[in-house]
C-alpha positions as CSV (number, residue, x, y, z in Angstrom):
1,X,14.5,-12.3,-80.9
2,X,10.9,-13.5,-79.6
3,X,11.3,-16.1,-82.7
4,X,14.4,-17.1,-81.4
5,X,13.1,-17.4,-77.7
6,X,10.0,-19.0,-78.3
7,X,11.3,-21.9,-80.8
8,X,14.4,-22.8,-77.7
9,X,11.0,-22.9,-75.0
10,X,9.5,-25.2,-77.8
11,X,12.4,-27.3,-78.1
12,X,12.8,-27.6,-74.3
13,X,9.2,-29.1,-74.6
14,X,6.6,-26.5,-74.2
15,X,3.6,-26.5,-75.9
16,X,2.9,-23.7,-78.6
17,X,0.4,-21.7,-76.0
18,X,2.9,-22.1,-73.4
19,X,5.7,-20.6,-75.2
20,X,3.7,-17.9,-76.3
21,X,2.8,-17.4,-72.5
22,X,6.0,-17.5,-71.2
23,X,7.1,-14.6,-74.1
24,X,4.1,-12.4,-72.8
25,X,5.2,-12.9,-69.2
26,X,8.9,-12.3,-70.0
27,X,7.9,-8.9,-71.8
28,X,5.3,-7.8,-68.7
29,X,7.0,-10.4,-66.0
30,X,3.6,-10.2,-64.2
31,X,-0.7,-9.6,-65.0
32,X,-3.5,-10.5,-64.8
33,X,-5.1,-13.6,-66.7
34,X,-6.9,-11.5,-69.2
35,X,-3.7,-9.4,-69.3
36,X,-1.8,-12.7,-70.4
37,X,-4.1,-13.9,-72.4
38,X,-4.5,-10.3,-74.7
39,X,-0.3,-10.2,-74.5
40,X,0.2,-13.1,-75.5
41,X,-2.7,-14.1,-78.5
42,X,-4.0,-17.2,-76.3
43,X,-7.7,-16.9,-75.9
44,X,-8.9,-16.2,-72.4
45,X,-10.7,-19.8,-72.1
46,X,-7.6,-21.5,-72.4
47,X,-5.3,-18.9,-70.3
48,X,-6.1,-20.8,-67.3
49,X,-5.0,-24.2,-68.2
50,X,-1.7,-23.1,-69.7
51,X,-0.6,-20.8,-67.0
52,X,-1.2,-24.0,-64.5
53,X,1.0,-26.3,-66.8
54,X,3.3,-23.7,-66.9
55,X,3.4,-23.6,-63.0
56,X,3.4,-27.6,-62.9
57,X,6.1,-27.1,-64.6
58,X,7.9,-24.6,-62.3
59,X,8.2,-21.6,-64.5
60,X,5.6,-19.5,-63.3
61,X,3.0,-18.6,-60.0
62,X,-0.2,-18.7,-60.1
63,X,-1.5,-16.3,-57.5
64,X,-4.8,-17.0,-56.4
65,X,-7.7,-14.0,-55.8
66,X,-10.0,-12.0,-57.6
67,X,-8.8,-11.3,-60.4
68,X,-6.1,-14.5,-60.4
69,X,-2.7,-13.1,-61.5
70,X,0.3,-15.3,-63.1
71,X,3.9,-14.5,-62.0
72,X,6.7,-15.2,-64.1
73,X,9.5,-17.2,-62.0
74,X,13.2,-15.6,-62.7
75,X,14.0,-17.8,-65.8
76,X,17.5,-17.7,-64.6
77,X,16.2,-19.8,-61.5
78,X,13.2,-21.8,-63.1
79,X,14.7,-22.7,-66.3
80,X,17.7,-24.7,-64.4
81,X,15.3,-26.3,-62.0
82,X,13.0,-27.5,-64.9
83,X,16.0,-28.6,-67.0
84,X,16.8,-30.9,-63.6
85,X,13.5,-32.1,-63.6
86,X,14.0,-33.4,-67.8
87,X,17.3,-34.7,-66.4
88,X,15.3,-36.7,-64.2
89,X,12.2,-38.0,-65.6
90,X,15.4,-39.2,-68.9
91,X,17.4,-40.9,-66.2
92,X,14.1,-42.4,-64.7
93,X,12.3,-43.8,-68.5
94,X,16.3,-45.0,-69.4
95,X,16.4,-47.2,-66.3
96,X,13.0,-48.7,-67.3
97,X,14.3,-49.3,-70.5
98,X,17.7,-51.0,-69.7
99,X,15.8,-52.8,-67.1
100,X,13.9,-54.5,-69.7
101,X,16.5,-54.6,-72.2
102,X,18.2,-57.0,-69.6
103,X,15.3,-59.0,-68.8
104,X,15.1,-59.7,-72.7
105,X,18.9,-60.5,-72.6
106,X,19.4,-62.8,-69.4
107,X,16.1,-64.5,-71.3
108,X,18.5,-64.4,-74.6
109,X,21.3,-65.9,-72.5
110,X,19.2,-69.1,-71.4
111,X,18.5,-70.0,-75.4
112,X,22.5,-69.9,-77.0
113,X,25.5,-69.5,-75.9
114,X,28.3,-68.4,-77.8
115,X,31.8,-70.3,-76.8
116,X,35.1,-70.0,-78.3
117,X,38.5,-72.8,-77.6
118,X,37.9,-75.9,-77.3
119,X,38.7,-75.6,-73.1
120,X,35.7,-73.5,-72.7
121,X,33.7,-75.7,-74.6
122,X,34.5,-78.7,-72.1
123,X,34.1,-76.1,-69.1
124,X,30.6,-75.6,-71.0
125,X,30.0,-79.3,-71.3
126,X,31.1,-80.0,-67.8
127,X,28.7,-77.2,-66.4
128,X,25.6,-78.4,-68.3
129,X,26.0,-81.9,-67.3
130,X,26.4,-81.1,-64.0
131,X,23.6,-78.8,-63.8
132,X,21.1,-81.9,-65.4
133,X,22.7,-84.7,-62.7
């Protein structure tokens, strides 16, 4: 089942150590850093930094103090938030891209022109020569 679990986190684009975090904190749902870290295999120098991109992420708190603690976030909650968030940042790189893309086409547009009938090859003629005058 963890198998399971941890390669569908991996697909949704968590790193190795973040996977294996989140699988720790779904078994314990709450502990210390040291706690994660022996729960989960990372090593304690690295803990830190994936338990923040986890919580940049929106899956888990980071609770601040002596010793500092990591919450898991109800996945039920945090997963659908996150999976917005993809939705998102997709919708937002696909705009750039067919931004572009029609850039690169109006650009195409200028160079040929494809016309079919000979009426919209005189409406073609007739524009061009009206657009050098």
């Amino acid at each position: 089942m963890d198998s399971e679990i941890r390669e569908s986190l991996l697909k949704l684009g968590l790193s190795d150590y973040e996977a294996k975090t989140m699988l720790a904190l779904m078994r314990k749902c709450s502990g210390t850093m040291r706690e994660i870290s022996r729960e989960s295999g990372i090593p304690y120098q690295k803990i830190y930094q994936v338990c923040e991109g986890l919580e940049e992420k929106g899956l888990v708190k980071v609770i601040h103090g002596r010793p500092k603690r990591v919450k898991l976030i109800d996945p039920e909650t945090s997963l659908r938030i996150y999976r917005e968030k993809l939705v998102e940042n997709i919708d937002r790189y696909i705009s750039v891209v067919m931004r572009s893309w029609k850039e690169v086409k109006s650009k195409e547009a200028d160079r040929s022109v494809h016309v079919r009938g000979n009426r919209a090859v005189m409406r073609l003629i007739k524009k061009i020569h009206r657009s050098i005058k």
